[in-house]
FISE-730020 format. One line per field, with one value per residue (C-alpha): residue number from 1; residue in one letter; x, y, z. Coordinates in Angstrom, 2 decimals. Layout:
k: [NUM, ...]
r: [A, ...]
u: [X, ...]
v: [Y, ...]
w: [Z, ...]
This chain:
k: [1, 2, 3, 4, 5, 6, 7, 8, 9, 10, 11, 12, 13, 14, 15, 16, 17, 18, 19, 20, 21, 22, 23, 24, 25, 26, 27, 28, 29, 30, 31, 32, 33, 34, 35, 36, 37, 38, 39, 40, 41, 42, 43, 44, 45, 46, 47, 48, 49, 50, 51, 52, 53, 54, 55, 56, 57, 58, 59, 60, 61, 62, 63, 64, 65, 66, 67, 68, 69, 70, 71, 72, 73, 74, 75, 76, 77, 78, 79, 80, 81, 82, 83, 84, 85, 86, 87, 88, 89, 90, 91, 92, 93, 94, 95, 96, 97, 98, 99, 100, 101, 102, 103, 104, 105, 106, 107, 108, 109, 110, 111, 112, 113, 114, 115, 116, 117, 118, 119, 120, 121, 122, 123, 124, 125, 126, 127, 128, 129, 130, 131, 132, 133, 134, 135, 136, 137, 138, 139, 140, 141, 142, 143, 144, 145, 146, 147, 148, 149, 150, 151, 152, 153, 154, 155, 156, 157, 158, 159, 160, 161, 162, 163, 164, 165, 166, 167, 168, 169, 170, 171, 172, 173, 174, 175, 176, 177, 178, 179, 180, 181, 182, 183, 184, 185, 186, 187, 188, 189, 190, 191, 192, 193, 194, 195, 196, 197, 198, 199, 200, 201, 202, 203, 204, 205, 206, 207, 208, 209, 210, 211, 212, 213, 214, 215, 216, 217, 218, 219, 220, 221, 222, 223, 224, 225, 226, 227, 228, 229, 230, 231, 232, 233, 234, 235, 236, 237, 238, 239, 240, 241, 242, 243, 244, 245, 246, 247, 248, 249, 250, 251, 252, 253, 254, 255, 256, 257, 258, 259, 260, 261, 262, 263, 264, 265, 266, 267, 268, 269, 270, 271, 272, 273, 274, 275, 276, 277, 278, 279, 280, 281, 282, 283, 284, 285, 286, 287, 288, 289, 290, 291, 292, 293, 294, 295, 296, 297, 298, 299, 300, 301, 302, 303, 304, 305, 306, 307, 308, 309, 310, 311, 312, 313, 314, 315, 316, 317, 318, 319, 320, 321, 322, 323, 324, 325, 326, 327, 328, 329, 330, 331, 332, 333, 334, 335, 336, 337, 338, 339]
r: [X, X, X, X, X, X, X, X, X, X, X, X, X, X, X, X, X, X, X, X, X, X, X, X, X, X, X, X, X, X, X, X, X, X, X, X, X, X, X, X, X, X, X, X, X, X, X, X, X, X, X, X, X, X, X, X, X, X, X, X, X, X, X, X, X, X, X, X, X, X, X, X, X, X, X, X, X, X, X, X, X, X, X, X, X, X, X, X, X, X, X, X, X, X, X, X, X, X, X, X, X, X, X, X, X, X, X, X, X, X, X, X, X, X, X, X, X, X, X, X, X, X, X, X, X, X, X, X, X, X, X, X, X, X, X, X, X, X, X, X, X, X, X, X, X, X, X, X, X, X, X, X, X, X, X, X, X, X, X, X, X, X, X, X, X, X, X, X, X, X, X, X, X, X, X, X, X, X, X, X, X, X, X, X, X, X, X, X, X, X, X, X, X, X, X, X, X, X, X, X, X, X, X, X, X, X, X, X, X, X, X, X, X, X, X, X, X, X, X, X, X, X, X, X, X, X, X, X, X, X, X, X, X, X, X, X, X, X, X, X, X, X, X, X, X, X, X, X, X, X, X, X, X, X, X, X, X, X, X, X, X, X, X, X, X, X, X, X, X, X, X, X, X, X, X, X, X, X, X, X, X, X, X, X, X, X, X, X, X, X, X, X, X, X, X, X, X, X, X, X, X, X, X, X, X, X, X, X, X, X, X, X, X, X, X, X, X, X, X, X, X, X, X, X, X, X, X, X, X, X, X, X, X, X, X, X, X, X, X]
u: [-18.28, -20.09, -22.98, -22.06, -19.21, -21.89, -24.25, -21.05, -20.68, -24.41, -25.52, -22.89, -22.73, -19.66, -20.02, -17.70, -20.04, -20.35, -17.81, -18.90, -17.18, -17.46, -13.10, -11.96, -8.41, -7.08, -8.59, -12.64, -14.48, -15.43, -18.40, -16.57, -14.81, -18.22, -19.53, -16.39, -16.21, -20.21, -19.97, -17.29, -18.92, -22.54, -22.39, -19.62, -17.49, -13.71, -11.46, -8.09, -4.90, -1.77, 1.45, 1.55, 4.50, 1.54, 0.15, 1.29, -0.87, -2.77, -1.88, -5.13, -4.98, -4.65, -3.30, 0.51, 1.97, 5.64, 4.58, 3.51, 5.21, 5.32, 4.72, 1.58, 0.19, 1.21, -2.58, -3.36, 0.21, -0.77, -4.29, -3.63, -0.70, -3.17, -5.69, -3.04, -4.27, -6.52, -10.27, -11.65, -10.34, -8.39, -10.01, -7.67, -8.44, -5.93, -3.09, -2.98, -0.80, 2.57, 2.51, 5.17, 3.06, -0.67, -2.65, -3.45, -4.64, -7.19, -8.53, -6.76, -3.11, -2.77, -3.46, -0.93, 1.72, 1.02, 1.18, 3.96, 5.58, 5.08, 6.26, 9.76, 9.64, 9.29, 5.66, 6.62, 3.04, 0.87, -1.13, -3.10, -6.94, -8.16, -11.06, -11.01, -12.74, -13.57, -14.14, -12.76, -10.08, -13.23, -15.29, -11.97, -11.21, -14.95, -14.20, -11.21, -12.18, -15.46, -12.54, -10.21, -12.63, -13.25, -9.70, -8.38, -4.46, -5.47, -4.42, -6.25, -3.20, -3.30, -6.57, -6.38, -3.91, -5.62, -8.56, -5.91, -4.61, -8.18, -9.92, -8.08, -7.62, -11.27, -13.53, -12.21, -10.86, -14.59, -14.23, -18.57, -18.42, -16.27, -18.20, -21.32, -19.78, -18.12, -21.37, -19.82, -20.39, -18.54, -17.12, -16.11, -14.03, -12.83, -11.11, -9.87, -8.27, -7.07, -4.95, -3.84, -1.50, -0.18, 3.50, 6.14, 7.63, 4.62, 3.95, 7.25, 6.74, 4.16, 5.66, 3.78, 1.93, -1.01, -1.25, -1.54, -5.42, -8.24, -9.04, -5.10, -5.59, -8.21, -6.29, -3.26, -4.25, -5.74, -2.47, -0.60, -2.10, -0.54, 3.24, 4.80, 3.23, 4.04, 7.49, 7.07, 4.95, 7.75, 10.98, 9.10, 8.21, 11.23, 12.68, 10.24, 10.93, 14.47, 13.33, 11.15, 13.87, 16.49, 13.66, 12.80, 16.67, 17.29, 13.86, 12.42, 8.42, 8.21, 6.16, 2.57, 0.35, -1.49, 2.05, 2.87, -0.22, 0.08, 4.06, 2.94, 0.16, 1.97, 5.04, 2.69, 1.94, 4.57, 7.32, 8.48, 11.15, 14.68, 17.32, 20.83, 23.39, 25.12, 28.38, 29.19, 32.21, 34.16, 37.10, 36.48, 37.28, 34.28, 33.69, 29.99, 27.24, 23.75, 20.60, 16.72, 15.73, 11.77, 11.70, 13.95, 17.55, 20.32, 24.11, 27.25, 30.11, 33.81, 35.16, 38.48, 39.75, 41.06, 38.37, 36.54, 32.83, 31.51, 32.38, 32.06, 28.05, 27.93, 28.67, 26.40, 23.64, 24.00, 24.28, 20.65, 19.31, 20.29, 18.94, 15.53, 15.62, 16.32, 13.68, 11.42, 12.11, 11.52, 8.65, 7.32, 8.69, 7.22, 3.63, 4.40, 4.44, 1.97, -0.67]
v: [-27.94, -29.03, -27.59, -26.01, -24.03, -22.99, -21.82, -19.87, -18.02, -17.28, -16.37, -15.16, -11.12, -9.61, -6.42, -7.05, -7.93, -5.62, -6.65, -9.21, -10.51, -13.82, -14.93, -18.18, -19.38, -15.58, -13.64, -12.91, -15.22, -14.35, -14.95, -17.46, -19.23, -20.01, -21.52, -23.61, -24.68, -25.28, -27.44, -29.67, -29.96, -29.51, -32.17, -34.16, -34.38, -35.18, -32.69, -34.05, -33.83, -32.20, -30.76, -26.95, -28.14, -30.55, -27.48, -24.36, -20.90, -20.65, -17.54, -16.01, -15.33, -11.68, -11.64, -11.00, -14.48, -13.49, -10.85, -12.65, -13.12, -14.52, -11.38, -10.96, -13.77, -14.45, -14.70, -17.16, -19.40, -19.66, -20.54, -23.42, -24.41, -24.81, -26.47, -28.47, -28.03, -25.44, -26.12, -23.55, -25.75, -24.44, -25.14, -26.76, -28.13, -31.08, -29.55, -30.29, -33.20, -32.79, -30.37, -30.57, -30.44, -32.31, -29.27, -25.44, -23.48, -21.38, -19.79, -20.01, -19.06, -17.25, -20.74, -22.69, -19.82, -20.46, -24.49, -24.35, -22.00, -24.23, -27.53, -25.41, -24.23, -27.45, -28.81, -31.37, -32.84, -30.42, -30.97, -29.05, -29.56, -29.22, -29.28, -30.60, -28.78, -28.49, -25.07, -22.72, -20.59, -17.61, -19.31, -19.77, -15.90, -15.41, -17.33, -15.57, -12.31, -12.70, -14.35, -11.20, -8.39, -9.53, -9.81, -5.94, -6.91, -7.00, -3.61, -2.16, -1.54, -5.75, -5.91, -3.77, -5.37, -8.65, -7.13, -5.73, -9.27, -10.50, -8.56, -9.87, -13.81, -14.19, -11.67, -10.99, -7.28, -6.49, -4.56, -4.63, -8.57, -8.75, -5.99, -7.64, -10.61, -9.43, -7.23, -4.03, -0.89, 0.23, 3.22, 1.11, -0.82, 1.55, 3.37, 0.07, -0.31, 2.95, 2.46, -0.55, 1.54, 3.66, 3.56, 1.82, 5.65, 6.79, 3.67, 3.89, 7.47, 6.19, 4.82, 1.15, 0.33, 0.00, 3.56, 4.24, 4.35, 4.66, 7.99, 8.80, 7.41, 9.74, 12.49, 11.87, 10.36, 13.16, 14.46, 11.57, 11.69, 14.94, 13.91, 17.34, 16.52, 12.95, 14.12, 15.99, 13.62, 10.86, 13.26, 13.99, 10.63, 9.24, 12.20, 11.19, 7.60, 8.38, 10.41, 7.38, 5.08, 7.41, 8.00, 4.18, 3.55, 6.50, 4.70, 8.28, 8.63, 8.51, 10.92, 10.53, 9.47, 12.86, 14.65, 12.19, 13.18, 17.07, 17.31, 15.01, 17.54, 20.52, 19.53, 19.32, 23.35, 25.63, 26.76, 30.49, 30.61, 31.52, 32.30, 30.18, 32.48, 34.50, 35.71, 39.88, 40.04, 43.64, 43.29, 39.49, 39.51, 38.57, 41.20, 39.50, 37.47, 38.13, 35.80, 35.97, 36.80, 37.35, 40.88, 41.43, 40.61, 40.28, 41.91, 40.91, 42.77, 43.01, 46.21, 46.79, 50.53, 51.53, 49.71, 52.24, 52.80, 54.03, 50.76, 48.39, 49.80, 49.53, 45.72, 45.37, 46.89, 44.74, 41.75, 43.02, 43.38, 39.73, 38.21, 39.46, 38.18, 34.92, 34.95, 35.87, 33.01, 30.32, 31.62, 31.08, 27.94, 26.65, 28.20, 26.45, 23.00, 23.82, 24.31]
w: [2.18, 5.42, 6.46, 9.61, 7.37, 5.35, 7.89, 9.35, 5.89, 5.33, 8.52, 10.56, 10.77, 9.08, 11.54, 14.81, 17.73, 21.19, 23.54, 25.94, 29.66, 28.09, 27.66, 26.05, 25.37, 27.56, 24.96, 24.71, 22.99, 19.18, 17.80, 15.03, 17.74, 19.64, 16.80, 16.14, 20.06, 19.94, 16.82, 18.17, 21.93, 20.90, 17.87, 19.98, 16.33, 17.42, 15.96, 14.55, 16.52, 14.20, 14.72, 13.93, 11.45, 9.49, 8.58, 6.49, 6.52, 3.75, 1.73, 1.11, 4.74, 5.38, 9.14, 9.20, 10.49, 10.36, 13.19, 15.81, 18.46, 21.79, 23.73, 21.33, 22.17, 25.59, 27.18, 24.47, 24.98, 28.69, 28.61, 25.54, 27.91, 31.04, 28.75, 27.33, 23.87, 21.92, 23.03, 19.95, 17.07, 14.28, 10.40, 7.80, 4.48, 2.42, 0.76, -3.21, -4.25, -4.09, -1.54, 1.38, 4.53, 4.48, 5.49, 4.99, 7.65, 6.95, 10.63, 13.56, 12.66, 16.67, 17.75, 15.82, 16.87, 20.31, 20.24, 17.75, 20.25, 23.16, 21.41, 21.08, 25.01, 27.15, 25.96, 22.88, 23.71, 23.06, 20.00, 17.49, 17.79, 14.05, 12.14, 8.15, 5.84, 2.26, 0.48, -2.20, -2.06, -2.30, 0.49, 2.56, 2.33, 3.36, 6.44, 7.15, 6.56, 9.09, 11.77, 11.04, 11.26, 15.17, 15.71, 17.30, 16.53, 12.31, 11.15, 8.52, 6.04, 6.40, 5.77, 3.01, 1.30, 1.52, 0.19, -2.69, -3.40, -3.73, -5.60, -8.60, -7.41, -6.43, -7.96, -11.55, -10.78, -10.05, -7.09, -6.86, -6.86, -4.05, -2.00, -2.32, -1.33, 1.85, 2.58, 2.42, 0.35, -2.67, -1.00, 1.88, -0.49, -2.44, 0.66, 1.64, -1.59, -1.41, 1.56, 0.22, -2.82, -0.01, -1.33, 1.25, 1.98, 3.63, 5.69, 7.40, 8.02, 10.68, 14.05, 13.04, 10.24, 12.60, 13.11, 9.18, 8.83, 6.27, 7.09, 6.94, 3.48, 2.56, 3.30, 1.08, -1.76, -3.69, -2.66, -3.83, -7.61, -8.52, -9.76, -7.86, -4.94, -4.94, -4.99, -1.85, 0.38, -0.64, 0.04, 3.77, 4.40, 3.70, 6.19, 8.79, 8.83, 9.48, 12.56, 13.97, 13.28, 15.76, 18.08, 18.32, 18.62, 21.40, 23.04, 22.61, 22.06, 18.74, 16.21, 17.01, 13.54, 13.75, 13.29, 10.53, 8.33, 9.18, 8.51, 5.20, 4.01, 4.51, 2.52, -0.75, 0.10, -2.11, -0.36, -0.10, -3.19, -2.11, -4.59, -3.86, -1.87, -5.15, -4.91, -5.50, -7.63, -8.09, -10.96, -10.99, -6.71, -4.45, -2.09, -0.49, -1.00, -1.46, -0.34, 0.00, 3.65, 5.29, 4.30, 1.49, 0.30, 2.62, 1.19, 3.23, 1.99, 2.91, 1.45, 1.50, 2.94, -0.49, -2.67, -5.25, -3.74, -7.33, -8.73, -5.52, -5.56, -9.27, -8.72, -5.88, -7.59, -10.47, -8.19, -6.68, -9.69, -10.70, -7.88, -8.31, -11.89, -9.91, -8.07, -10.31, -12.49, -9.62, -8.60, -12.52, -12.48, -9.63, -10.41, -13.71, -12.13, -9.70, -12.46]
């Protein structure tokens, strides 16, 4: 691995810097992509010239490739287009033998969007700037990682789940290994983790899988370990995301992520138990039906003007008296699976 990668992984802070005024390539400048841009000025090393197509994203990688898009990376498109080419070179390492494309790309996949997006839209020239590199598949999701955690458009549910993926591939299933490695507590991790298993029901609730944080996470999954409640977050979810999706369609504001994790909460809390509407038969006719209201039971009855009150209020009373045996039933069920 050269040396300058080295230095990059050993002494280069993991924490985000302070925002500077300092811009490079329409987007401020990182503190990764100053070394990179030093390196290859400072040390005058030519970087190689690619096509994005040379070049596949290396997997480990935890941003979301399939999401960018020109819009979100507009800033960067023009400025590489100005510059014709990427001055802050991307890093790539030799694909294994066999392989279809020559390269992996293991930092700088906004970069080979926007030059592979400008070779498709009138600039066929514009090439690649690359650096080649030799690490590990660990050492390259070190580098990554450090890139990432600058970068404001990584959400944390894809961070997460990178983190998820790796703990296994790199560090053995030892999540203490891999925090030590990325410098960050064990609790740290573990709510990373934790966000990570959010099921698929609850991340759609949200209105974009950005808005689903870590400290939404901490919220529901106590919640989310107790089977009954499970249930409930999952049945609401999946009724929320149905909401967002006819809001987003109607171009309405959607559900804000604070209304997502309150509605989700409060479905786990036990609902007031309501008997189904019953039926009031007199000589095997129904005459009503009886349900659960706020304050009490509610009779509607249809009595006919030559109907025999002593046994029309004979069968009414015994249809009273089985719908509180109803009730009381569900409400010992439901305590039942509440304990």
């Amino acid at each position: 691995m050269p040396s300058f990668v080295r230095d990059i992984l050993t002494t280069l802070s993991y924490e985000p810097e302070a925002r500077g005024a300092s811009r490079a390539e329409g987007e401020e400048l990182l503190r990764l992509d100053q070394r990179l841009a030093d390196f290859t000025q400072g040390q005058g090393r030519r970087a190689l010239s690619i096509r994005p197509s040379d070049c596949t994203v290396w997997d480990g990688n935890p941003r979301d490739v399939p999401a960018l898009t020109y819009e979100s990376c507009r800033s960067l498109i023009e400025s590489i287009a100005q510059e014709d080419g990427n001055r802050i070179p991307v890093l790539i390492r030799r694909s294994a033998t066999g392989t279809e494309t020559p390269y992996e790309l293991l930092v700088g996949s906004r970069r080979r969007f926007a030059v592979d997006w400008l070779n498709h839209n009138g600039r066929p020239e514009v090439r690649l700037n690359a650096l080649v590199v030799e690490m590990s598949d660990e050492e390259a999701f070190r580098l990554a990682d450090i890139e990432n955690r600058e970068r404001e458009d990584i959400t944390e549910l894809d961070r997460a789940r990178s983190y998820q993926a790796a703990v296994d591939r790199f560090y053995g299933g030892v999540q203490s290994r891999m925090a030590e490695a990325l410098s960050l507590s064990n609790s740290q991790l573990s709510r990373l983790l934790s966000l990570a298993q959010m099921p698929d029901e609850v991340v759609n609730a949200f209105a974009t899988k950005g808005e689903l944080r870590v400290r939404h996470s901490e919220v529901l999954t106590p919640l989310l370990r107790r089977p009954e409640q499970r249930t409930r977050i999952l049945a609401a979810a999946v009724a929320i995301s149905e909401e967002q999706q006819r809001l987003a369609a109607s171009r309405e504001r959607m559900i804000a992520a604070a209304t997502v994790l309150s509605r989700l909460r409060d479905s786990t809390r036990t609902q007031e138990v309501t008997p189904s509407e019953m039926p009031i038969l007199s000589n095997g006719a129904a005459v009503g039906r009886i349900k659960a209201g706020r304050e009490g039971l509610m009779l509607d009855l249809q009595i006919a003007a030559d109907a025999n009150l002593e046994v029309l209020m004979s069968h009414v009373h015994q249809a009273v008296l089985s719908a509180r045996a109803q009730i009381a039933s569900e409400i010992g069920d439901s305590q039942d699976e509440e304990g």
